[in-house]
C-alpha positions as a printed NumPy array, in Angstrom:
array([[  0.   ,   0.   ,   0.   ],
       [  1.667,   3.273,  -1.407],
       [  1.239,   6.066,   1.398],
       [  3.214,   9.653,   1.791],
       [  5.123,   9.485,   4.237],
       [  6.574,  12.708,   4.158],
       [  5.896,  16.422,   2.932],
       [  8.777,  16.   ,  -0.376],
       [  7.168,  13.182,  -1.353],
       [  3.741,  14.886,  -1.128],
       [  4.72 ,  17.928,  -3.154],
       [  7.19 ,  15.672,  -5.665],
       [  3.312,  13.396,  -6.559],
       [  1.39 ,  16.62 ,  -7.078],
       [  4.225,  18.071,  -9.199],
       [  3.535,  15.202, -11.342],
       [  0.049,  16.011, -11.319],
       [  0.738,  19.709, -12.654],
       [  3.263,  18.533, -14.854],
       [  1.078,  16.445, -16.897],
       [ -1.785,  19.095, -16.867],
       [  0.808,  21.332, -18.163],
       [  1.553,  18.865, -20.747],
       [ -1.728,  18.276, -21.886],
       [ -2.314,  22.28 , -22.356],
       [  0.714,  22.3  , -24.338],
       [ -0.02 ,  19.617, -26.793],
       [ -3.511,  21.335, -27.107],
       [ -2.143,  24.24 , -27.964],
       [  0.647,  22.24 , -30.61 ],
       [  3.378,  21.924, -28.908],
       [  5.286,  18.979, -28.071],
       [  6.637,  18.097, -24.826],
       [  9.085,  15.239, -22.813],
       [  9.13 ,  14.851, -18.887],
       [ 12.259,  13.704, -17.912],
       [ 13.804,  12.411, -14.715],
       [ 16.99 ,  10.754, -13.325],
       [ 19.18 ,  14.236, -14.408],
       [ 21.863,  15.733, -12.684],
       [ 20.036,  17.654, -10.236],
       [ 23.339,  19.162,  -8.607],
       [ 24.744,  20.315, -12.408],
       [ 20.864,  21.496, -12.849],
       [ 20.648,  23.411,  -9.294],
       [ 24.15 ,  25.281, -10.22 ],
       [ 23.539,  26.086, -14.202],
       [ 20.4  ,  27.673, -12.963],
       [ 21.685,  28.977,  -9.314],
       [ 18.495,  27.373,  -7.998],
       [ 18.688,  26.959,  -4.207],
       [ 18.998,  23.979,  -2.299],
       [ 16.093,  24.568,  -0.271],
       [ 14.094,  23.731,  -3.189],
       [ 13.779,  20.298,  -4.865],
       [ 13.232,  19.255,  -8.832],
       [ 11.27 ,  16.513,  -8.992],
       [ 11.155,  16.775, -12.788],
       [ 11.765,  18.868, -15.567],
       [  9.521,  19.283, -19.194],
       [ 11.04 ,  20.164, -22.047],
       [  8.414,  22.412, -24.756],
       [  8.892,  23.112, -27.965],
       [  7.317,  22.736, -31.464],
       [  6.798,  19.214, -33.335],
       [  9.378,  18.074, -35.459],
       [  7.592,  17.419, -38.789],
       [  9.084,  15.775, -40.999],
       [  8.018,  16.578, -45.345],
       [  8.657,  14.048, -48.535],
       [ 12.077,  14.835, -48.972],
       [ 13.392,  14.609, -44.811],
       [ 13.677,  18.1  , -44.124],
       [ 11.815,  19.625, -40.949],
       [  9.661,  22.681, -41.083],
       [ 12.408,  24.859, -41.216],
       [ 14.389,  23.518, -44.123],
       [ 17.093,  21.49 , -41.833],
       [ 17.543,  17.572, -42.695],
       [ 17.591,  15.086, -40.211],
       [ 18.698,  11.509, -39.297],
       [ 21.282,   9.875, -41.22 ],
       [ 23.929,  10.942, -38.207],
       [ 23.283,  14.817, -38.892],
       [ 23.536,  15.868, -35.289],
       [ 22.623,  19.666, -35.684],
       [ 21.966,  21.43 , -32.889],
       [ 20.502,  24.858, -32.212],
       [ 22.94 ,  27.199, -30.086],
       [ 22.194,  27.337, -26.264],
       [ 20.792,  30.74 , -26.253],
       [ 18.299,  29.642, -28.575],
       [ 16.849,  27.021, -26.172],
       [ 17.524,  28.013, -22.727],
       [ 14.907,  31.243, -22.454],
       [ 16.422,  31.939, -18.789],
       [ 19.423,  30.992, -17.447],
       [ 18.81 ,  31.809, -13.437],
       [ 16.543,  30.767, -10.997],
       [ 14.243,  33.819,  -9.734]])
């Protein structure tokens, strides 16, 4: 019998529970998105300079579908697969990079 036996893992469940509400209002508005778990959280606390008073229980990454036309090439003219490993620069994807 699951139970909560203390206040982390109470607010880490109902994270989920926002997470995946925040997921489903993201794909209805056509964006794709990816929980993930099982990161770095200390290399994630200091890239962001988020305290340690406060926890990550997951992160959600957002962005819009990769879609793929006849010829391979994504909305955007770039070509994927085949061991292309392009990758947009860092500014591009982080929008914020501090905890405030």
């Amino acid at each position: 019998m699951p139970s909560l036996g203390s206040a982390d893992t109470w607010a880490s469940k109902n994270t989920m529970l926002v997470a995946m509400t925040f997921m489903l209002a993201c794909t209805s508005r056509g964006l794709a998105s990816c929980p993930m778990e099982g990161y770095n959280v200390g290399g994630i606390r200091k890239a962001l300079g988020i305290p340690r008073r406060y926890s990550i229980p997951i992160i959600v990454s957002v962005g819009t579908p990769f879609i793929r036309d006849e010829e391979g090439m994504d909305d955007i003219g770039m070509e994927h697969g085949a061991g292309l490993t392009n990758r947009y620069p860092k500014d591009d994807v982080i929008l914020d990079d501090s905890f405030s």
